[in-house]
Kinemage of the C-alpha trace (Angstrom):
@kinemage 1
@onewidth
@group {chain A} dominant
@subgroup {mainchain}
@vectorlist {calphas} color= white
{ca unk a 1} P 14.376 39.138 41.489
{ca unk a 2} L 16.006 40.927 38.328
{ca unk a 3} L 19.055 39.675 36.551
{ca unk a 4} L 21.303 42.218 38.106
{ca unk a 5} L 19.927 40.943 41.542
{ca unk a 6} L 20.969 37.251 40.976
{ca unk a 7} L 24.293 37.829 39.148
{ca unk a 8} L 25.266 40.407 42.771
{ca unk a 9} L 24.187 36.753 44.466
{ca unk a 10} L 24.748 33.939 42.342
{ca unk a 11} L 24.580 31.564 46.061
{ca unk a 12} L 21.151 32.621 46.558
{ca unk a 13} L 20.253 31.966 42.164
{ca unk a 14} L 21.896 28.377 42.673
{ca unk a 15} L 19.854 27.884 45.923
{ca unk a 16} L 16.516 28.881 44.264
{ca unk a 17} L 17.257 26.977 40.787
{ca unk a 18} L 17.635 24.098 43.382
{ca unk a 19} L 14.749 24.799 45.078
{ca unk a 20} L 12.710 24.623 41.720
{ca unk a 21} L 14.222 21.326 40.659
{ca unk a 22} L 13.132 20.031 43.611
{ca unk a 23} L 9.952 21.126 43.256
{ca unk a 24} L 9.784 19.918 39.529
{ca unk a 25} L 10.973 16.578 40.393
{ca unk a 26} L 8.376 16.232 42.944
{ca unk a 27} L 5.876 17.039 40.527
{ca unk a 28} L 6.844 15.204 37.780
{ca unk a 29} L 7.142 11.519 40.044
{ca unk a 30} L 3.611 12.451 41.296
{ca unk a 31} L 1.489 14.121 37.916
{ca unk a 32} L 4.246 13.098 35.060
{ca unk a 33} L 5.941 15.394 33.058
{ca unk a 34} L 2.353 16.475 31.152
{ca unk a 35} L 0.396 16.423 34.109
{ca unk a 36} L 2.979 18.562 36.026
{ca unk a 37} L 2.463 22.565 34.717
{ca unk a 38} L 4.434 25.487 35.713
{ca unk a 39} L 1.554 26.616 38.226
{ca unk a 40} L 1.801 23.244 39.827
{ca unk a 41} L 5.727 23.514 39.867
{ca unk a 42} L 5.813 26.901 41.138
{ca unk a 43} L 3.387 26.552 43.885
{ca unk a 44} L 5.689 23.464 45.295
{ca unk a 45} L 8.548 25.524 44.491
{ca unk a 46} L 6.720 27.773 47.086
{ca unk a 47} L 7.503 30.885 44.629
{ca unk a 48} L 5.417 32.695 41.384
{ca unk a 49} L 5.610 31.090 38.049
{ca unk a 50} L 7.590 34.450 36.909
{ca unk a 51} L 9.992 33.962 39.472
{ca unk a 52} L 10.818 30.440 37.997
{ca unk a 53} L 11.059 31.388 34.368
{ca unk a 54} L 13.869 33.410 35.547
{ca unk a 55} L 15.760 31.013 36.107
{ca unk a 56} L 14.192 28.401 33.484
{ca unk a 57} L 12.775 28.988 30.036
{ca unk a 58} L 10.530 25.723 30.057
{ca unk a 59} L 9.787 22.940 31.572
{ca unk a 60} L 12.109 20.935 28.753
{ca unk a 61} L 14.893 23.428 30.471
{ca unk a 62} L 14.143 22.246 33.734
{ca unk a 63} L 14.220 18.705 32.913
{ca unk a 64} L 18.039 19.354 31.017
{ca unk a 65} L 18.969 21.009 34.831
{ca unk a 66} L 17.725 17.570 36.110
{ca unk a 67} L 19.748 15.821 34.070
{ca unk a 68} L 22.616 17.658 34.465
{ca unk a 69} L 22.913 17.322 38.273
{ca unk a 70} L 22.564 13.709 37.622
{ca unk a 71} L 25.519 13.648 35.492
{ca unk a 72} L 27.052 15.583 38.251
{ca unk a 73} L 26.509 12.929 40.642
{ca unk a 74} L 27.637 10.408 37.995
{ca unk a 75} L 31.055 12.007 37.761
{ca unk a 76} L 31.611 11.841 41.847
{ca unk a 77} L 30.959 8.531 41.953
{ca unk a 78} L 33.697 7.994 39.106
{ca unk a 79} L 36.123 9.836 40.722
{ca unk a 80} L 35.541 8.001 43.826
{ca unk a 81} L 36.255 5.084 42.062
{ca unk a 82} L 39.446 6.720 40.833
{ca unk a 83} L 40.343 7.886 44.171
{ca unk a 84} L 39.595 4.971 46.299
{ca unk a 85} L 42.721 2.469 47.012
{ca unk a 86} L 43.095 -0.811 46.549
{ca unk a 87} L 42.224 -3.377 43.647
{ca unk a 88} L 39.843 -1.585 41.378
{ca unk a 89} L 38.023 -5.078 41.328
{ca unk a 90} L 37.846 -4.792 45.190
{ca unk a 91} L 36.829 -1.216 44.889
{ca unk a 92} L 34.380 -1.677 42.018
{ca unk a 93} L 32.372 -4.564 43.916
{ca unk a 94} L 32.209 -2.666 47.080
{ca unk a 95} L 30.376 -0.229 45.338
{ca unk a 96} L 27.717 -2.394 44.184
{ca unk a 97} L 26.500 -1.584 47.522
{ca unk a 98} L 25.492 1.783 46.807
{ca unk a 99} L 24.579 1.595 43.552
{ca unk a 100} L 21.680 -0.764 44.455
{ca unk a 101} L 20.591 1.406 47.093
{ca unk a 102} L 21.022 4.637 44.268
{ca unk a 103} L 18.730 2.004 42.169
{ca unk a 104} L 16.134 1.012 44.141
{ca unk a 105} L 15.297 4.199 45.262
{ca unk a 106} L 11.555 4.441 44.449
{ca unk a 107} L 11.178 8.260 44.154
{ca unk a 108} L 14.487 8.412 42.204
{ca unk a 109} L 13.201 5.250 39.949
{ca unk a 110} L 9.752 7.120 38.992
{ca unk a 111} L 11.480 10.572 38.068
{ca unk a 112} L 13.746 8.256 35.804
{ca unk a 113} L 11.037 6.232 34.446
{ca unk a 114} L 9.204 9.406 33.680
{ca unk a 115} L 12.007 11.256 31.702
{ca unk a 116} L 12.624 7.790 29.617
{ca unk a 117} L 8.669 7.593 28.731
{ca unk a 118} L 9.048 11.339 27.947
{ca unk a 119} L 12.010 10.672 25.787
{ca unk a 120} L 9.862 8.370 24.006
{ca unk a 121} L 8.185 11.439 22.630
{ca unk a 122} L 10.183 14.363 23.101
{ca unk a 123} L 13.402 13.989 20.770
{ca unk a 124} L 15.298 16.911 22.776
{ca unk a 125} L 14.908 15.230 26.368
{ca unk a 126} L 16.001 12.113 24.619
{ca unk a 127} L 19.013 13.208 22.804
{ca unk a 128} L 19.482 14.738 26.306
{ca unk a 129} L 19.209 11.470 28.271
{ca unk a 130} L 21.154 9.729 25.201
{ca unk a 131} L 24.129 12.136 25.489
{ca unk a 132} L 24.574 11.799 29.058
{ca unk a 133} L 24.366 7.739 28.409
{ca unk a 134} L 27.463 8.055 25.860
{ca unk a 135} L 29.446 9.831 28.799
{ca unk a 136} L 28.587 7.334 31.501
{ca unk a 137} L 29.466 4.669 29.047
{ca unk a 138} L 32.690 6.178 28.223
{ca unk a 139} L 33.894 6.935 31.715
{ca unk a 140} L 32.727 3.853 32.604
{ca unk a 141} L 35.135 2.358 29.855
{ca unk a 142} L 38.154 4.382 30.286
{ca unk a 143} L 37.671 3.530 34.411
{ca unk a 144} L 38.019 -0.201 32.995
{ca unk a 145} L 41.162 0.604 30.829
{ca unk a 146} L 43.311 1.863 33.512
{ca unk a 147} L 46.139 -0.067 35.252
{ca unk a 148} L 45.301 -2.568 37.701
{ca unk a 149} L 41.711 -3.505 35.878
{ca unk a 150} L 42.143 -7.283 34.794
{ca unk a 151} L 40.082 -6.350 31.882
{ca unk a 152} L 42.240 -3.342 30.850
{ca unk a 153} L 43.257 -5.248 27.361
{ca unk a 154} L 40.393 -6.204 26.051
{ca unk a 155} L 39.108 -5.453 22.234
{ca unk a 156} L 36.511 -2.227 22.459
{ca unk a 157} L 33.804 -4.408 21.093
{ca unk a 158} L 34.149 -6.934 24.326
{ca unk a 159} L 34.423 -4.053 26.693
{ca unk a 160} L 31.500 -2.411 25.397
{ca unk a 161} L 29.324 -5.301 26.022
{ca unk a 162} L 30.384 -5.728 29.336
{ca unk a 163} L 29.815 -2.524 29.913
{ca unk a 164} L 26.280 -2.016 28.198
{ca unk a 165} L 25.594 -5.434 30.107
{ca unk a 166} L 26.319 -3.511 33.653
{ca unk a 167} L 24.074 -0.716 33.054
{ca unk a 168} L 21.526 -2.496 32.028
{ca unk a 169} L 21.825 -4.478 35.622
{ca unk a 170} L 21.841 -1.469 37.183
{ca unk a 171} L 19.000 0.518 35.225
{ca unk a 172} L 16.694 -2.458 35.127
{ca unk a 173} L 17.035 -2.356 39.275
{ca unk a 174} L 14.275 0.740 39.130
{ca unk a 175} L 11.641 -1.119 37.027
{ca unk a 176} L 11.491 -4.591 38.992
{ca unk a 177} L 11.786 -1.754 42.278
{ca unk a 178} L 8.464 -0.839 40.816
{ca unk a 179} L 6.932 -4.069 40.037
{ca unk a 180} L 8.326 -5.244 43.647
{ca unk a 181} L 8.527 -3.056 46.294
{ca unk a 182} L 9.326 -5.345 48.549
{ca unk a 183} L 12.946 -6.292 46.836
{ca unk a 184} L 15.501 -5.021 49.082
{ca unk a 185} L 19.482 -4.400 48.475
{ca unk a 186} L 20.642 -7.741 50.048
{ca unk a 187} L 18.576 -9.954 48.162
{ca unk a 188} L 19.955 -8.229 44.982
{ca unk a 189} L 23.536 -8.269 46.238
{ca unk a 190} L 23.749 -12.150 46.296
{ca unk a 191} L 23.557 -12.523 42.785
{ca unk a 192} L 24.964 -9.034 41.230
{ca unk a 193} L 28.046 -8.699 43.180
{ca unk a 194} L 29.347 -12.262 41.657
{ca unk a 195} L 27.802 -11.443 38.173
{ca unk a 196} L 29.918 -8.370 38.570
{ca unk a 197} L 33.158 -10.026 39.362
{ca unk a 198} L 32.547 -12.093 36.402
{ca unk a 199} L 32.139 -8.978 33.994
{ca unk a 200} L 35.568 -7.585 35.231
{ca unk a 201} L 37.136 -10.618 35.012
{ca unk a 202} L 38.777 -11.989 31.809
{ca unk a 203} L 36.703 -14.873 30.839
């Protein structure tokens, strides 16, 4: 397909740039990001490895797409939290629920695990990964300065903490996912959701 081709059709580009992210993902849980090539990619992608550099200039381009539909997903779940009614406490803690579930995902857990070792060595996928921390972190923070939070007036330095501490409940859920596959959602939910009240709470 030529560029003229895909900008007459920009549904069908966006359905095969998904298709190849799939693909990449795939191949990246199951090889890791060095042992997955383009041939490899493309031939799960089910389409030529000239077909996929139209749409991607590397592999380090396909692992910024990746990261970009995660922050994607990131920013529906914040405006669910915006949009849902109630307490935000309420709201907050009922969706501890999915966030384990997001968490303990084991495919989901491996592809993360996989981009963090990468970032270990490749400075652009980490200032990647880094920059899309900073914006979950912020969100995160203005989400906890709005009206109704009961930690809305807290000093920045005690708000940060609480929320580095969060994410760091919530990111460590893929390694011990790893380490024990057999830990499921409601054994984690009997001790998060109260540590989570706790965080939101003014101590």
């Amino acid at each position: 397909m030529n560029t003229k081709t895909r900008r007459q059709d920009p549904m069908l580009a966006q359905s095969r740039r998904l298709q190849v992210l799939d693909a990449a993902s795939d191949c990246f849980r199951r090889r890791g990001y060095h042992g997955a090539g383009m041939a490899e990619i493309s031939k799960t992608a089910g389409m030529s490895p000239g077909h996929i550099y139209n749409y991607f200039d590397s592999k380090d381009a396909i692992i910024d797409a990746i990261i970009e539909r995660d922050m994607e997903e990131m920013f529906s779940v914040f405006n669910g939290f915006l949009q849902a009614e109630g307490p935000l406490l309420d709201v907050m803690l009922d969706g501890c629920e999915d966030g384990v579930d997001k968490h303990l995902d084991i495919e989901k857990a491996a592809l993360k695990l996989e981009m963090i070792s990468e970032a270990a060595r490749n400075d652009k996928v980490a200032l990647s990964l880094q920059a899309t921390d900073v914006e979950a972190r912020r969100l995160m923070k203005q989400l906890l300065r709005r009206d109704g939070s009961l930690v809305c007036d807290l000093p920045d330095v005690e708000l940060d903490s609480r929320v580095s501490v969060m994410f760091a409940l919530f990111g460590g859920l893929m390694i011990r996912r790893v380490l024990n596959p057999q830990l499921d959602r409601d054994t984690v939910l009997i001790a998060l959701k109260p540590v989570i009240r706790t965080l939101l709470t003014p101590f």
